[in-house]
N, C-alpha and C positions, 0 to 999 in steps of 0.2 A: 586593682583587683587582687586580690588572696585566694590562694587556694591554700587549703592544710585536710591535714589526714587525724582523723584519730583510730583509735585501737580496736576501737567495738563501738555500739547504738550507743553504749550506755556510755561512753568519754565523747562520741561525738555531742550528747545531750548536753555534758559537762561543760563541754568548750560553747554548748550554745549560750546558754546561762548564763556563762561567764562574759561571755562579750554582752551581752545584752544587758548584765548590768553593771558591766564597765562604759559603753556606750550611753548608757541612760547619765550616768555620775560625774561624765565628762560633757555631758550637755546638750549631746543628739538623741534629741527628742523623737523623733520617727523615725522608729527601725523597724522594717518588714520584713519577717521572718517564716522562710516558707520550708515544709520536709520536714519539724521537729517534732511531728507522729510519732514518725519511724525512725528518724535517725540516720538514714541510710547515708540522701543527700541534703546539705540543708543549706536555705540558698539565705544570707543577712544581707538586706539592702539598708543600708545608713546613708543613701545620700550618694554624696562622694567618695565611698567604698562600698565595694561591693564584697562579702566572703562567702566564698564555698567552702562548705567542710563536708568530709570525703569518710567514708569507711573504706579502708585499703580496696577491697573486692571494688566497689563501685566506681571509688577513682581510674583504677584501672581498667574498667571497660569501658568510662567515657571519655579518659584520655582528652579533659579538655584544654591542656598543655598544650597540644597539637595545633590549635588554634594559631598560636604564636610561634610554631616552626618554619623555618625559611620555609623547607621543603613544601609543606605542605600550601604557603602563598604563592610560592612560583608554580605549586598543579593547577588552583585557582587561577591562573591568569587568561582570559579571554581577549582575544585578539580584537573580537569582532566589539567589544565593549571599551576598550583602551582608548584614554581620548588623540 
């Protein structure tokens, strides 16, 4: 998984673009490209990569980084589901 940021809608559009036909020229054929309406978030599935690309604002209020902090998997931890 990738997460990246660009500057505005209009360089997140760029960076879509560009992966999409850097992805096609390298030979992954089915890439599923969702959010590049708007720009805001936009979500490239290739398979065995997944990319998110971010406008600064949006990155940071869904903070999907947190996902992958200790902290945040030891609040997740449920006693009563633990094997």
């Amino acid at each position: 998984m990738v997460v990246a940021s660009g500057t505005s809608n209009r360089h997140v559009g760029a960076m879509t673009e560009h992966l999409r036909r850097q992805l096609r020229k390298v030979g992954v054929k089915r890439t599923a490209i969702e959010g590049d309406q708007h720009c805001d978030w936009v979500l490239v599935d290739a398979g065995d990569i997944i990319i998110h690309l971010f406008r600064p604002e949006v990155r940071d209020f869904y903070r999907i980084e947190r996902l992958w902090d200790k902290a945040f998997d030891e609040d997740d931890t449920d006693p009563a589901i633990a094997p």
